[in-house]
Backbone as JSON Lines, residues from 0, in Angstrom:
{"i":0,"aa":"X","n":[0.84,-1.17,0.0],"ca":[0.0,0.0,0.0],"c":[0.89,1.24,0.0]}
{"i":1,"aa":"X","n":[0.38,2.35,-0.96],"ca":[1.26,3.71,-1.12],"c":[0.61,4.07,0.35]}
{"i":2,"aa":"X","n":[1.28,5.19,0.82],"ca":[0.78,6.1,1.82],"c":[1.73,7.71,1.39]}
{"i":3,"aa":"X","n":[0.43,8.7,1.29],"ca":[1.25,10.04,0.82],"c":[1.12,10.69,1.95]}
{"i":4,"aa":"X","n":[1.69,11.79,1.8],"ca":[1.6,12.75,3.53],"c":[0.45,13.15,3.9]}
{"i":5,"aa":"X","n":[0.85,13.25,4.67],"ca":[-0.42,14.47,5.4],"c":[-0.02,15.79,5.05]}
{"i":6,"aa":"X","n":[-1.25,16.58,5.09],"ca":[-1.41,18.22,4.7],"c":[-1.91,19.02,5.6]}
{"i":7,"aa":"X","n":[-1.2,19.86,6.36],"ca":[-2.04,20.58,8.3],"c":[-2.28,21.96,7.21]}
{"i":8,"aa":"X","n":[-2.77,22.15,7.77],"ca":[-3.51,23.94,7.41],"c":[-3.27,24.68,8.29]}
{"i":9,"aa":"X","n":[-1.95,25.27,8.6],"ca":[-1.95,25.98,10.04],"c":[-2.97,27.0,10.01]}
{"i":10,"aa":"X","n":[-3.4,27.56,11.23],"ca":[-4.19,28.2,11.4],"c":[-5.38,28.1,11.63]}
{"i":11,"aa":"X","n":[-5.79,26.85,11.47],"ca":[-6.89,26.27,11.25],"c":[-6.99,25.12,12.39]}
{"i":12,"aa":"X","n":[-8.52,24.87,12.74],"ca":[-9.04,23.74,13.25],"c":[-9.19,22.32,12.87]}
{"i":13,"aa":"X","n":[-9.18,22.48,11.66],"ca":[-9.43,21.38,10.77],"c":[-9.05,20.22,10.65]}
{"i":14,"aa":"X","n":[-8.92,19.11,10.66],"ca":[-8.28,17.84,11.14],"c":[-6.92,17.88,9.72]}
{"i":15,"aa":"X","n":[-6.23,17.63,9.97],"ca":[-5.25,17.23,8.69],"c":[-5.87,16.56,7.41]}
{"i":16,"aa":"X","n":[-5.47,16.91,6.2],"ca":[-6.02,16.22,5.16],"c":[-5.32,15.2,4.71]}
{"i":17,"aa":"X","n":[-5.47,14.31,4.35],"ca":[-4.9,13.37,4.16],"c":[-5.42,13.1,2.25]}
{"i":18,"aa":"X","n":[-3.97,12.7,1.88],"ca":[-4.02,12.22,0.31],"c":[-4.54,10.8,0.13]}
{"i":19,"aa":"X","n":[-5.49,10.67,-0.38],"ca":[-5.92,9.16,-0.81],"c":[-4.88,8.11,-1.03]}
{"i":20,"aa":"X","n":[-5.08,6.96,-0.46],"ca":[-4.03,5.86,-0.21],"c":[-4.96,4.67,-1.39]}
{"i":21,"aa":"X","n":[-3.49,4.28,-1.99],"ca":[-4.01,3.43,-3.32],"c":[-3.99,1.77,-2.73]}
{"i":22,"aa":"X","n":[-4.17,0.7,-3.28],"ca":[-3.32,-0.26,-3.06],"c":[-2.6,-0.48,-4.43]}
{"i":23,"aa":"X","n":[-1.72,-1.58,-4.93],"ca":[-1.22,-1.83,-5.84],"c":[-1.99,-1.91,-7.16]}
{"i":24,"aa":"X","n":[-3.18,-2.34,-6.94],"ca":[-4.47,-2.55,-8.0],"c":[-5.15,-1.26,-8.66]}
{"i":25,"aa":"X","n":[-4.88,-0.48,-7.84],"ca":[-4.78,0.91,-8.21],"c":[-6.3,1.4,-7.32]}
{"i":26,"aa":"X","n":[-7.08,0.34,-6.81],"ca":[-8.28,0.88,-5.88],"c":[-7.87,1.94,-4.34]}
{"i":27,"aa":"X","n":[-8.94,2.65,-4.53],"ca":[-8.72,3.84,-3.35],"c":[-9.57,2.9,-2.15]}
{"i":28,"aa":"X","n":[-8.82,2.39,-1.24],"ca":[-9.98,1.9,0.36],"c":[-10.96,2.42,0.97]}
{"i":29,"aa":"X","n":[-10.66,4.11,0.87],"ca":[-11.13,4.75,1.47],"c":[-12.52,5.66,0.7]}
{"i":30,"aa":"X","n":[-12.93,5.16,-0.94],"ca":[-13.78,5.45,-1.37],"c":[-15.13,5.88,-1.05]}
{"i":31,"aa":"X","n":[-15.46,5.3,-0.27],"ca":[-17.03,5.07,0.37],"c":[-17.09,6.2,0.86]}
{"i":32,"aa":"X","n":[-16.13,6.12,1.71],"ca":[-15.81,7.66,3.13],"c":[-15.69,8.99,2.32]}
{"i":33,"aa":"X","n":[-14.97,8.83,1.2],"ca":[-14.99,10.09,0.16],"c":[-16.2,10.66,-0.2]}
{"i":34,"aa":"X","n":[-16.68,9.23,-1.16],"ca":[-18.48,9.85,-1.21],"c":[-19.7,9.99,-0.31]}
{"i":35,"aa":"X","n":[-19.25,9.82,0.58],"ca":[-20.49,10.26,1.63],"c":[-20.26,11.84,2.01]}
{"i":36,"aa":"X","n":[-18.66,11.8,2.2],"ca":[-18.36,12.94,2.52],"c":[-18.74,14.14,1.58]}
{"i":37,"aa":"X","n":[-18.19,13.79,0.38],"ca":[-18.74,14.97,-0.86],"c":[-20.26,14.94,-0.8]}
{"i":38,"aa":"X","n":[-21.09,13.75,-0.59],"ca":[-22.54,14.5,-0.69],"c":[-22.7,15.08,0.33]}
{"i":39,"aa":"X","n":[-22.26,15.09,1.81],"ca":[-22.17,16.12,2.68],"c":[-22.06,17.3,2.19]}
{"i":40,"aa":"X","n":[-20.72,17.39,1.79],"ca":[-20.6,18.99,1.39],"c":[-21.38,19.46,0.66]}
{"i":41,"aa":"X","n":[-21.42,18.53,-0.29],"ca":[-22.41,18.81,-2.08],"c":[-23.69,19.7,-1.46]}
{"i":42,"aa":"X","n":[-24.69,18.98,-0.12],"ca":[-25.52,19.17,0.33],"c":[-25.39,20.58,1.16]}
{"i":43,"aa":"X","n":[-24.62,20.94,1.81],"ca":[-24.53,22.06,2.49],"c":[-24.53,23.18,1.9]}
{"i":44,"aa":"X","n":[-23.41,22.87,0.53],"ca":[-22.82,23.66,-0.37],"c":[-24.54,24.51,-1.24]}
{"i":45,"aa":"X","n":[-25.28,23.29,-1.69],"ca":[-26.96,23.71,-2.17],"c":[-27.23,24.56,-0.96]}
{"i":46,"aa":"X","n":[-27.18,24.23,-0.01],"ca":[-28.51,25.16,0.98],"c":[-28.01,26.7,1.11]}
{"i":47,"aa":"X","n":[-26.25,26.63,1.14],"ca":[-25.84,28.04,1.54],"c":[-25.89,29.07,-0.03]}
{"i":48,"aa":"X","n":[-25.98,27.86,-1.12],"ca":[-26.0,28.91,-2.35],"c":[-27.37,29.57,-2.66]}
{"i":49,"aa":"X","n":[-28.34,28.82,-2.28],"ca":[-29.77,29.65,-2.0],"c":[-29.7,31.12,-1.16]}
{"i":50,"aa":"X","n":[-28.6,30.82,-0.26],"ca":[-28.48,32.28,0.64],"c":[-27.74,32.83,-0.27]}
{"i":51,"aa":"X","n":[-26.67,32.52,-1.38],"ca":[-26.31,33.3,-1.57],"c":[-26.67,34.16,-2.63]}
{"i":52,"aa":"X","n":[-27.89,33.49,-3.53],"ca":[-28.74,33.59,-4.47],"c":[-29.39,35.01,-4.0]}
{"i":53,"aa":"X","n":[-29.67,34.35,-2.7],"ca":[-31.35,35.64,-2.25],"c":[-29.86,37.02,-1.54]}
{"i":54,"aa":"X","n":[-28.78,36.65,-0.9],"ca":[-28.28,38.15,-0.55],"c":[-27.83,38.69,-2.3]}
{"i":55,"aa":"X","n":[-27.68,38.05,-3.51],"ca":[-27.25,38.87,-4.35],"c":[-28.59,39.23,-5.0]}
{"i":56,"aa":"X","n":[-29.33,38.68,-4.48],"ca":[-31.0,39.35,-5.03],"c":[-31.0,41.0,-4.51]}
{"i":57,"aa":"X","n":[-31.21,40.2,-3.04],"ca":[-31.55,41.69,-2.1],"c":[-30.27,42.99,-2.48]}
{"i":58,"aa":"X","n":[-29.13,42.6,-2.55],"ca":[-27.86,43.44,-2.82],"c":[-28.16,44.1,-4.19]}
{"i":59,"aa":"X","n":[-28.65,43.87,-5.23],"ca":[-28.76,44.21,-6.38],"c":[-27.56,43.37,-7.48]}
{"i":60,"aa":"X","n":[-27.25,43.02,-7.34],"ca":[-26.16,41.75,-7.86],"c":[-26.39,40.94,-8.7]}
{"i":61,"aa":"X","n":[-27.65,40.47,-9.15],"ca":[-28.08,39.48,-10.46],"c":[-27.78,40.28,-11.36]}
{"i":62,"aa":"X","n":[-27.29,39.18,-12.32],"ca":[-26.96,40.25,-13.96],"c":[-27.26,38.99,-14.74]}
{"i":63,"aa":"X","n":[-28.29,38.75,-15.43],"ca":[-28.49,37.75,-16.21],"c":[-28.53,36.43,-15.64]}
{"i":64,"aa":"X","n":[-29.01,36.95,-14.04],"ca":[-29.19,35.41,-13.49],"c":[-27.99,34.81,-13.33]}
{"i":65,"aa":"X","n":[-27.16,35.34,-13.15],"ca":[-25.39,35.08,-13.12],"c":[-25.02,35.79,-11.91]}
{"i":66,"aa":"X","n":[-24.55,35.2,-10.94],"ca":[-23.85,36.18,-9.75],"c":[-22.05,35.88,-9.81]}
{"i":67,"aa":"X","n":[-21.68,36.91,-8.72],"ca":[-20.22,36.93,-8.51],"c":[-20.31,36.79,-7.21]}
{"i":68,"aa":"X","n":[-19.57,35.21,-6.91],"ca":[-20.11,34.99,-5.46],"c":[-18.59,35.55,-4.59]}
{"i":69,"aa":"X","n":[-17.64,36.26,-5.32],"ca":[-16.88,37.27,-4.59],"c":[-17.35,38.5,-4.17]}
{"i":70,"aa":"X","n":[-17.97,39.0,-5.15],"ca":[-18.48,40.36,-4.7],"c":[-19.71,40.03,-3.89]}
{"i":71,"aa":"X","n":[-20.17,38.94,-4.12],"ca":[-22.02,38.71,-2.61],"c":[-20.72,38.51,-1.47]}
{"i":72,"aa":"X","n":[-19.91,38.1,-1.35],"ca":[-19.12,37.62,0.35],"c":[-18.84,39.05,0.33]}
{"i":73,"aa":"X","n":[-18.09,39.64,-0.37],"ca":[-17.08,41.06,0.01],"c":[-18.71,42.29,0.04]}
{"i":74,"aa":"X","n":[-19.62,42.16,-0.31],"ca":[-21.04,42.51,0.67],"c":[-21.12,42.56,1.9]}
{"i":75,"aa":"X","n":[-21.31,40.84,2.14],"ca":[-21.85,40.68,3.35],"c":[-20.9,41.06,4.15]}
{"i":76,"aa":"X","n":[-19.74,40.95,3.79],"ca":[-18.92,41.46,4.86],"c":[-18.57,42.59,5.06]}
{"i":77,"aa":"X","n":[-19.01,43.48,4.36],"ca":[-18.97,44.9,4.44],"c":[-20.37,45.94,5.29]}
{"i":78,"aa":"X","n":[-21.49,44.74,4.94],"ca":[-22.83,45.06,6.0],"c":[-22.69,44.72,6.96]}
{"i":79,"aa":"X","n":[-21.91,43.55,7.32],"ca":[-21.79,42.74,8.77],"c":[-21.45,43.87,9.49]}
{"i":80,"aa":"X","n":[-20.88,45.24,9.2],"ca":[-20.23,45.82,9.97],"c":[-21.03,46.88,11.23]}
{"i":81,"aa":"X","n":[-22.53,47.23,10.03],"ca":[-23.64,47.42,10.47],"c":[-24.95,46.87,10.98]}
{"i":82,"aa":"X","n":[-25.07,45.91,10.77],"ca":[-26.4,45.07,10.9],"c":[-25.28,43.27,10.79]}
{"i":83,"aa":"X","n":[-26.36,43.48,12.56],"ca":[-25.95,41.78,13.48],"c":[-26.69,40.74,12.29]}
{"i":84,"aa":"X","n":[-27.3,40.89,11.29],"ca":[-28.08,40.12,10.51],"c":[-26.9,40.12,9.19]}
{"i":85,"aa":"X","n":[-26.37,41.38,9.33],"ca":[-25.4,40.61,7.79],"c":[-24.22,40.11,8.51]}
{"i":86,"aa":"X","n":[-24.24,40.11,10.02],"ca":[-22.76,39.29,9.92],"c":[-23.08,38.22,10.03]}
{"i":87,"aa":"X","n":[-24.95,37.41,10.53],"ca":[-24.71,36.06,9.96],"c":[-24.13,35.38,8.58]}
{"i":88,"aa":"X","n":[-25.16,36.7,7.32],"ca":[-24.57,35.95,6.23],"c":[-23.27,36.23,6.29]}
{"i":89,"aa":"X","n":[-22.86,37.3,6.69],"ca":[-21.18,36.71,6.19],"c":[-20.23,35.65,6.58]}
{"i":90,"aa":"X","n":[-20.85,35.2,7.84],"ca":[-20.48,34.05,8.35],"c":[-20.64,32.76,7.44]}
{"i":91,"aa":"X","n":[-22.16,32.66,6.58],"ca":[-22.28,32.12,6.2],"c":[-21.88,31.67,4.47]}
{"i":92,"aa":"X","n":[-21.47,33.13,4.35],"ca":[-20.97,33.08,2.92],"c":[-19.28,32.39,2.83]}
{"i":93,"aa":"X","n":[-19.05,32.66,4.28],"ca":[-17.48,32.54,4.62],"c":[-17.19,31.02,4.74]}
{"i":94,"aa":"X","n":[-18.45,30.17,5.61],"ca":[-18.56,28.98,5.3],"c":[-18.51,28.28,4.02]}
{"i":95,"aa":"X","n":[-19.83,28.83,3.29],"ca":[-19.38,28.2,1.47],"c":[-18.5,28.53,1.21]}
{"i":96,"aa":"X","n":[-17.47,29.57,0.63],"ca":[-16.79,29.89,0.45],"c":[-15.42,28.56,0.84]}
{"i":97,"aa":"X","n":[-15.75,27.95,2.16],"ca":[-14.25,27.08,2.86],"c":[-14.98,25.88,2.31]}
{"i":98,"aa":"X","n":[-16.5,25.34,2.32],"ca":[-16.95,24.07,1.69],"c":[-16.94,24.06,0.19]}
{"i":99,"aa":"X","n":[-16.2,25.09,-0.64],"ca":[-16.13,24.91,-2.07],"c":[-14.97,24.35,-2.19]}
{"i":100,"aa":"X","n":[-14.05,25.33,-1.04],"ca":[-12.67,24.67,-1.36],"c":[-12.61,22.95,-0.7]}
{"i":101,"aa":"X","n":[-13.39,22.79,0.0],"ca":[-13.13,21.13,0.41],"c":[-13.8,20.22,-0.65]}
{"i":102,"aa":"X","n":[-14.57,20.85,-1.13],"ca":[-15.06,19.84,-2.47],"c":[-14.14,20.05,-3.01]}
{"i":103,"aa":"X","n":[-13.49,20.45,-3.75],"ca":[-12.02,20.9,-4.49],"c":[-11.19,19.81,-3.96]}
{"i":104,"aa":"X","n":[-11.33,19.77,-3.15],"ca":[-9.88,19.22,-2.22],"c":[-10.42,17.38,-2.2]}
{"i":105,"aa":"X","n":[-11.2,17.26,-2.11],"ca":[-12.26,16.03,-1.95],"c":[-12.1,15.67,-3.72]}
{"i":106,"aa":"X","n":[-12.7,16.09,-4.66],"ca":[-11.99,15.67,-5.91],"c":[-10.88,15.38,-6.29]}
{"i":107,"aa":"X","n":[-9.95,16.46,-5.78],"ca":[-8.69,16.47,-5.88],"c":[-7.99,14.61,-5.57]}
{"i":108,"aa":"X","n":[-8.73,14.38,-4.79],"ca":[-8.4,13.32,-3.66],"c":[-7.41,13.73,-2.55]}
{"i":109,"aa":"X","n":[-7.12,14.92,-2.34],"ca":[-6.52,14.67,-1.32],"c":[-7.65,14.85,-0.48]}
């Protein structure tokens, strides 16, 4: 069996990521655990893009039904500063924002 490193994220809480381990046959063991995990995210990832749908509604931000989900976070985080209600979303935009990159990272296989 290969074994690749581990990956820490200083700064972070996050458990270490670990690179998918092959055996010789070229099968990943740990497959199952991958895809449960991505429909986790997959799933979270849907509910917070609805928020982020309706703050680029309310913001004025749709352009052909197309958003820029940089400029809806760099919003919310600019209202958060005034209203205890936009620093949820920005909390929450800040979340998708870290569950896009773990789907990323989850394809990736690491």
């Amino acid at each position: 069996m290969i074994h690749a490193p581990t990956i820490c994220l200083e700064g972070t809480n996050d458990p270490p990521l670990h690179r998918s381990s092959f055996t010789e046959d070229g099968e990943c063991p740990g497959g199952d655990r991958s895809k449960s995990e991505k429909e986790s995210v997959d799933k979270k990832i849907a509910e917070l893009e609805k928020l982020e749908m309706d703050l680029a509604t309310r913001y004025g931000m749709v352009d052909c039904g197309e958003i820029d989900s940089v400029e809806v976070f760099d919003e919310a985080k600019f209202r958060a500063f005034s209203d205890p209600q936009s620093m949820l979303d920005a909390k929450q935009m800040d979340e998708l924002d870290k569950l896009r990159y773990r789907r990323t990272m989850i394809l990736s296989g690491v």
